[in-house]
BADRENFI-304393 format. One record per atom (N, C-alpha, C): y, z, x; atom name; residue in three letters; residue number from 0. Coordinates in nm, 2 decimals. Layout:
residues N
+--------+--------+--------+-------+---------+-----+
:  north :     up :   east : atomo : residuo : num :
+--------+--------+--------+-------+---------+-----+
:      Y :      Z :      X :    CA :     ALA : NUM :
...
+--------+--------+--------+-------+---------+-----+
//
This chain:
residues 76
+--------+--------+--------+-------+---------+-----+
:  north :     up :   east : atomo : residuo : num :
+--------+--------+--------+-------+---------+-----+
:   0.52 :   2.11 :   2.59 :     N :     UNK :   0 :
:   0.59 :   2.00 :   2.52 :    CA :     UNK :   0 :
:   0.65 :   2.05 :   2.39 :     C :     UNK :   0 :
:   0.73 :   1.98 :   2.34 :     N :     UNK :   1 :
:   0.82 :   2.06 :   2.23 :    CA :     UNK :   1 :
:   0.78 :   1.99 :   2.14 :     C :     UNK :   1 :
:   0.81 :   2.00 :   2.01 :     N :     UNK :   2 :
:   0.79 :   1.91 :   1.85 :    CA :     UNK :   2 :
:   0.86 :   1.73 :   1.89 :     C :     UNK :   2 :
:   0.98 :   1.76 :   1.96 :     N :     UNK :   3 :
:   1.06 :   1.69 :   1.98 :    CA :     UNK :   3 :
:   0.99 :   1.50 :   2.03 :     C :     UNK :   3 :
:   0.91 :   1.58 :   2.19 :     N :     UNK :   4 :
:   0.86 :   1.55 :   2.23 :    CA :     UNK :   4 :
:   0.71 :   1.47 :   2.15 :     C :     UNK :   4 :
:   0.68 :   1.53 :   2.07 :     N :     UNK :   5 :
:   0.54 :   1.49 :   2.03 :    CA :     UNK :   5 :
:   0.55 :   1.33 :   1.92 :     C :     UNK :   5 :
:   0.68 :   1.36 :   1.88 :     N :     UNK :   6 :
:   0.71 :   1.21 :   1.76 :    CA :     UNK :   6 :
:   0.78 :   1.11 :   1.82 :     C :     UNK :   6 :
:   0.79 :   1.16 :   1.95 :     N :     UNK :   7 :
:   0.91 :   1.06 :   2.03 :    CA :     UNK :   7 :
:   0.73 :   0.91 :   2.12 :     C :     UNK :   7 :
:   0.74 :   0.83 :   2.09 :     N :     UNK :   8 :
:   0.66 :   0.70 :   2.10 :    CA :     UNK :   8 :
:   0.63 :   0.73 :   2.27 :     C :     UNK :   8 :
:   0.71 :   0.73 :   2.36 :     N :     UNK :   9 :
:   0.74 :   0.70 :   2.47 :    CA :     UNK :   9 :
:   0.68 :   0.86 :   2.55 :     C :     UNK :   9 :
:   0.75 :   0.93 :   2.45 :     N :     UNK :  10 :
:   0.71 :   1.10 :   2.56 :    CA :     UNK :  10 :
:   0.60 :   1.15 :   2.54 :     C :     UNK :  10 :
:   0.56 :   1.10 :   2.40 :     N :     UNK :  11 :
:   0.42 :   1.14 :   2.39 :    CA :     UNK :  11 :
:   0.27 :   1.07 :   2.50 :     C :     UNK :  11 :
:   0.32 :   0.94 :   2.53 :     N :     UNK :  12 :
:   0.24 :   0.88 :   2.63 :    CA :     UNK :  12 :
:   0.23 :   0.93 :   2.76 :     C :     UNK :  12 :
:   0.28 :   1.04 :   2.79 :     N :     UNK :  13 :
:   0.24 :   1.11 :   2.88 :    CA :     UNK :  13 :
:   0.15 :   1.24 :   2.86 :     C :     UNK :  13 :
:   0.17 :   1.30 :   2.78 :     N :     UNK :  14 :
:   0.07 :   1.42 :   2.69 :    CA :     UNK :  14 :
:  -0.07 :   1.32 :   2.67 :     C :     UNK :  14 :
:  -0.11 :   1.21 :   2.63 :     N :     UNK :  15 :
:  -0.20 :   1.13 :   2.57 :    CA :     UNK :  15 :
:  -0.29 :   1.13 :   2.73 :     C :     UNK :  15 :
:  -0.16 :   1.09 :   2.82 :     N :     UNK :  16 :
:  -0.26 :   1.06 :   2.96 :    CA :     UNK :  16 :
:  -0.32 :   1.16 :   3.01 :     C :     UNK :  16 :
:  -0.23 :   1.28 :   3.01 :     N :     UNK :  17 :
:  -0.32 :   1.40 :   3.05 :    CA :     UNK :  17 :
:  -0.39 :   1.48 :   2.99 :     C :     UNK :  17 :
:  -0.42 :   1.48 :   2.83 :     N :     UNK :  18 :
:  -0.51 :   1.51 :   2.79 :    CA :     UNK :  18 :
:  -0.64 :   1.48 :   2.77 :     C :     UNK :  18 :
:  -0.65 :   1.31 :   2.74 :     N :     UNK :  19 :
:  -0.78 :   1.26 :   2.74 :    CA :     UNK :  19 :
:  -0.76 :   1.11 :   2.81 :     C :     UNK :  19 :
:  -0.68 :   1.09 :   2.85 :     N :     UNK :  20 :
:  -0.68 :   0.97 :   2.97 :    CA :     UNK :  20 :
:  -0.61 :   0.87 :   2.92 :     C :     UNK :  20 :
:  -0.53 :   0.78 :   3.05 :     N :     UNK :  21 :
:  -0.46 :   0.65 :   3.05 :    CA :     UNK :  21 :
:  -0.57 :   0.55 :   2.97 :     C :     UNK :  21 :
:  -0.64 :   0.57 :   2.99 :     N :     UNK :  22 :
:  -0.70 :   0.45 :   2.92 :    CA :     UNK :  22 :
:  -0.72 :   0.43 :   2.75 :     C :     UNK :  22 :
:  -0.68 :   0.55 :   2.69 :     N :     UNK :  23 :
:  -0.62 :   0.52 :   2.55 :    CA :     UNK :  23 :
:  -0.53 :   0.51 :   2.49 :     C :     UNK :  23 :
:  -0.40 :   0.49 :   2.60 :     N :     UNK :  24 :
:  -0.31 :   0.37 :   2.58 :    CA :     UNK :  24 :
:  -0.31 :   0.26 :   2.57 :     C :     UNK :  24 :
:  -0.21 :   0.19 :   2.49 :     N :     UNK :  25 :
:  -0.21 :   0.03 :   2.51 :    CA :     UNK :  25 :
:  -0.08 :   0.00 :   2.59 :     C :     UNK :  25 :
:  -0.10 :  -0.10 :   2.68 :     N :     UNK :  26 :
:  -0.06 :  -0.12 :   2.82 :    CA :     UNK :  26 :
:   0.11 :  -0.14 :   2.68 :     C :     UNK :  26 :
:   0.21 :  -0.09 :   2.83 :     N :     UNK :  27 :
:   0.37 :  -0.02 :   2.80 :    CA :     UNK :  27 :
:   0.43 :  -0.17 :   2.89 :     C :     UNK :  27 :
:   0.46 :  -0.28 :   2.85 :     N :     UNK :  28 :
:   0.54 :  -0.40 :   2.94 :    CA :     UNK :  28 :
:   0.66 :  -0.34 :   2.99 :     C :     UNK :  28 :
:   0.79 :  -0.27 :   2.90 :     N :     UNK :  29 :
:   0.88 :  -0.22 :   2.93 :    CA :     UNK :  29 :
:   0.94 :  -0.09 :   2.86 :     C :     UNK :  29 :
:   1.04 :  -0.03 :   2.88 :     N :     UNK :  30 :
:   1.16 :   0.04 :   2.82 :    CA :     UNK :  30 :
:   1.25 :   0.01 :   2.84 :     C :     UNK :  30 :
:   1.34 :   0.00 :   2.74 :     N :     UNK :  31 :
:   1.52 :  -0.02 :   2.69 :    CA :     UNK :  31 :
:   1.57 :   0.07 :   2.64 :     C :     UNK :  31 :
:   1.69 :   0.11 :   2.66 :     N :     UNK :  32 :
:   1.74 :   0.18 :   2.59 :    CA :     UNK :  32 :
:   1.87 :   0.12 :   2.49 :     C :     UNK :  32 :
:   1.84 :   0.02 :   2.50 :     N :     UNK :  33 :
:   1.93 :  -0.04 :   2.41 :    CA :     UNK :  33 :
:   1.85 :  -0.19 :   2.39 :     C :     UNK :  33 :
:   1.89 :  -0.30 :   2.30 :     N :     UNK :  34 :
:   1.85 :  -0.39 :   2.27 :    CA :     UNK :  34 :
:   1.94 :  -0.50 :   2.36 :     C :     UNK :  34 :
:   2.00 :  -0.43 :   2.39 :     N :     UNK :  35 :
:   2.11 :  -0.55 :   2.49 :    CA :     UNK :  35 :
:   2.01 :  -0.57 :   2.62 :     C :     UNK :  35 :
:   1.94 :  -0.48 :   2.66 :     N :     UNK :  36 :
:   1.90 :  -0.48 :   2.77 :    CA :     UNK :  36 :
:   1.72 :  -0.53 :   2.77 :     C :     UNK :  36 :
:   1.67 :  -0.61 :   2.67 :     N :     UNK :  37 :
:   1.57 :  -0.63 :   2.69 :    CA :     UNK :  37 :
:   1.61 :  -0.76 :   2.68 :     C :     UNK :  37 :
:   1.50 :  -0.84 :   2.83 :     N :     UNK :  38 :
:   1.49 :  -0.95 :   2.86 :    CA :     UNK :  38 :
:   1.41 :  -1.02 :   2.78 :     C :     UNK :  38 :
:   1.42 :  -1.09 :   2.71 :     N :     UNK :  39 :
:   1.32 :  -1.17 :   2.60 :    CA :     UNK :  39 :
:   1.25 :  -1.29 :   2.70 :     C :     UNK :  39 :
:   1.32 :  -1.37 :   2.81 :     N :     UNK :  40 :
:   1.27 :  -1.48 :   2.85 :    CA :     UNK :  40 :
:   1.15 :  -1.36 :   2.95 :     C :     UNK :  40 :
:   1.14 :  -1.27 :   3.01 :     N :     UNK :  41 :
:   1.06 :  -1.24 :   3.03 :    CA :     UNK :  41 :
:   0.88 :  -1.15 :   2.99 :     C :     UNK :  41 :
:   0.95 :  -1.17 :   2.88 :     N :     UNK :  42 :
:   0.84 :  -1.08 :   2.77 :    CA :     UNK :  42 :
:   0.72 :  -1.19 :   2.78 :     C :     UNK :  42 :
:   0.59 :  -1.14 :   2.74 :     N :     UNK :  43 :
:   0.48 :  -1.26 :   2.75 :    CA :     UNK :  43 :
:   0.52 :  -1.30 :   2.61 :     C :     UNK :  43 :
:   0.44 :  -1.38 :   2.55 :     N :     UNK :  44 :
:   0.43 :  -1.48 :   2.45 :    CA :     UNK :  44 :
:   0.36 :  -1.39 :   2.32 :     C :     UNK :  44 :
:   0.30 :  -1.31 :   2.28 :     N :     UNK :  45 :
:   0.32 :  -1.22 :   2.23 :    CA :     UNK :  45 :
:   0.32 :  -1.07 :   2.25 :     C :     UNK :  45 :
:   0.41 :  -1.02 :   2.20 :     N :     UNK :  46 :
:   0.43 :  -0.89 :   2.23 :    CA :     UNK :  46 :
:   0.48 :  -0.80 :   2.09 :     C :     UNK :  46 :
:   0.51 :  -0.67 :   2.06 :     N :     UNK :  47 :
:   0.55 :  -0.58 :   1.99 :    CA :     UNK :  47 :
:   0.68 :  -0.49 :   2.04 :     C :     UNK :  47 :
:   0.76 :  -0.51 :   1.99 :     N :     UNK :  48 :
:   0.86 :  -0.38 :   1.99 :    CA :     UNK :  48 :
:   0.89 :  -0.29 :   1.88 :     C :     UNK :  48 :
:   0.91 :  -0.20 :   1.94 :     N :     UNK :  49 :
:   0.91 :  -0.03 :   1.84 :    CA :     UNK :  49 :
:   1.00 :   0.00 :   1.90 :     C :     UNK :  49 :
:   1.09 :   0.08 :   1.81 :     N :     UNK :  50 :
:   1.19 :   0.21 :   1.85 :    CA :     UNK :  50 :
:   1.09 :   0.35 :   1.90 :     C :     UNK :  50 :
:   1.14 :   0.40 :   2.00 :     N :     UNK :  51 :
:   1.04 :   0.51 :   2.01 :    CA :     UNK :  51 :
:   1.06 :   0.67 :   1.92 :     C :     UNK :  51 :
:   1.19 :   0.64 :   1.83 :     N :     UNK :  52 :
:   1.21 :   0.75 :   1.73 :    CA :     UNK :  52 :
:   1.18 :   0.72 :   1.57 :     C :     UNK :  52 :
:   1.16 :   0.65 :   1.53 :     N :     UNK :  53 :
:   1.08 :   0.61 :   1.41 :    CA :     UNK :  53 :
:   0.98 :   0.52 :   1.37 :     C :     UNK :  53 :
:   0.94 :   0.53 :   1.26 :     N :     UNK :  54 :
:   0.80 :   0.46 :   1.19 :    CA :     UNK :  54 :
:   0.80 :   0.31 :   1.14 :     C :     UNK :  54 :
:   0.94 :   0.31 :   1.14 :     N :     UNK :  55 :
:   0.94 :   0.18 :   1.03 :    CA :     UNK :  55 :
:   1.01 :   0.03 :   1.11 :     C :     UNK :  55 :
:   1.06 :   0.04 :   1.19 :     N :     UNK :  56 :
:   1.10 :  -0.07 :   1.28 :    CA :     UNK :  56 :
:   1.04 :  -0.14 :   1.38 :     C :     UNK :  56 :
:   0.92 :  -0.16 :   1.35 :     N :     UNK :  57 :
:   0.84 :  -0.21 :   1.44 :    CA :     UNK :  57 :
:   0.83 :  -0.38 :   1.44 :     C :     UNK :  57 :
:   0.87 :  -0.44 :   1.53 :     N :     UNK :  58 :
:   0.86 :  -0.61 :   1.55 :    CA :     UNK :  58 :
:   0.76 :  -0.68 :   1.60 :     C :     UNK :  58 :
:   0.66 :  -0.77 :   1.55 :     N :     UNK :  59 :
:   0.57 :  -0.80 :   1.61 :    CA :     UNK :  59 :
:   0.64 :  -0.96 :   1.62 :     C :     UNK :  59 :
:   0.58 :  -0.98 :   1.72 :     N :     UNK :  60 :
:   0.57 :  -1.13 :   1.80 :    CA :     UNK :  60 :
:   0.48 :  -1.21 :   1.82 :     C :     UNK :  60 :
:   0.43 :  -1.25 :   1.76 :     N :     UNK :  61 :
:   0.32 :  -1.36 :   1.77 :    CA :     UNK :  61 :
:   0.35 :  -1.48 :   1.81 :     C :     UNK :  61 :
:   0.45 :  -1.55 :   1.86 :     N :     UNK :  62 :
:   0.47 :  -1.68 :   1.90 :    CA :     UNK :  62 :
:   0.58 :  -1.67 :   1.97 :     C :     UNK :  62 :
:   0.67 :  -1.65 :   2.12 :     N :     UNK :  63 :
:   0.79 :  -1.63 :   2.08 :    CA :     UNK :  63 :
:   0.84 :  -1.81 :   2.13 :     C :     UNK :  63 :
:   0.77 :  -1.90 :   2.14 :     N :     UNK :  64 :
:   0.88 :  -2.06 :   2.08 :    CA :     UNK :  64 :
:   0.91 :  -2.06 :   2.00 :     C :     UNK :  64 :
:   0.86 :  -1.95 :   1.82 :     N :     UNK :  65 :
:   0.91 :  -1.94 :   1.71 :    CA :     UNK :  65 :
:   0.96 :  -1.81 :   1.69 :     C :     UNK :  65 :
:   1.00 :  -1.78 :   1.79 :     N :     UNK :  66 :
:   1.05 :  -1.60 :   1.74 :    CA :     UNK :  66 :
:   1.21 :  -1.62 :   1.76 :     C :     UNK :  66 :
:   1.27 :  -1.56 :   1.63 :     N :     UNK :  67 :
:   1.44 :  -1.51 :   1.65 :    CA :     UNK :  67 :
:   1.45 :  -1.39 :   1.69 :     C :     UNK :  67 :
:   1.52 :  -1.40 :   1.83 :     N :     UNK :  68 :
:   1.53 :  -1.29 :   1.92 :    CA :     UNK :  68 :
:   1.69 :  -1.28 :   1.81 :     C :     UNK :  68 :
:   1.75 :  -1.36 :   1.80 :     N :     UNK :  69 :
:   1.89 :  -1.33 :   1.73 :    CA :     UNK :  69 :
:   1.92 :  -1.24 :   1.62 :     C :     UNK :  69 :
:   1.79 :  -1.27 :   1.50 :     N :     UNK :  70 :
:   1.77 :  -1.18 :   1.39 :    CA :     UNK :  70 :
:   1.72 :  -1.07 :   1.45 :     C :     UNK :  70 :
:   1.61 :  -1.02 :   1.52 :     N :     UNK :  71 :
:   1.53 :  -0.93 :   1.54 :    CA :     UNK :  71 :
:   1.64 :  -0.84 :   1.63 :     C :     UNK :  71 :
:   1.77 :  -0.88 :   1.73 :     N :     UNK :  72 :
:   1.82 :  -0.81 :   1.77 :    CA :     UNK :  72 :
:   1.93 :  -0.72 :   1.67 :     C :     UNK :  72 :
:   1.91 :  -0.80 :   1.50 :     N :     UNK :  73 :
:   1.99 :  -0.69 :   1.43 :    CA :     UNK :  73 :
:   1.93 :  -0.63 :   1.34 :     C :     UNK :  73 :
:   1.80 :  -0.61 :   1.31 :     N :     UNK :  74 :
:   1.71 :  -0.55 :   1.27 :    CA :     UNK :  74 :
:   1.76 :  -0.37 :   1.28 :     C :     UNK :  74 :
:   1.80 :  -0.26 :   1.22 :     N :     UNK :  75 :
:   1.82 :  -0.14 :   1.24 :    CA :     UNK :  75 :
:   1.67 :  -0.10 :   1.31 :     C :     UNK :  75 :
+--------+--------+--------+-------+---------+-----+
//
């Protein structure tokens, strides 16, 4: 695995499984590669979205009858 690999959210979840097991992950509902492409009516009722290349954009969801999918889709 490369440096590259190790900060990236997504690629590292496979290094994590084969070193000391799936089970110290937290369950993965989807991947997008864009924001256009995540279904929100099918997301559960709370959930989290992260960029898998940085630290600081992480969206938590705790209600989504009160969540702006509208704002949160322009969130950088």
């Amino acid at each position: 695995m490369t440096l590259k690999n190790y900060v990236d959210k997504y690629n590292v979840r496979q290094y994590i499984k084969t070193k000391i097991g799936e089970e110290h992950l937290i369950p993965l509902i989807a991947v997008y590669q864009s924001v256009e492409q995540i279904d929100f009516d099918s997301l559960p009722n709370q959930f989290v979205l992260k960029c898998s290349h940085d630290s600081g954009s992480t969206i938590i969801c705790k209600d989504k009858a009160e969540f702006d999918f509208e704002k949160a889709k322009k969130i950088p």
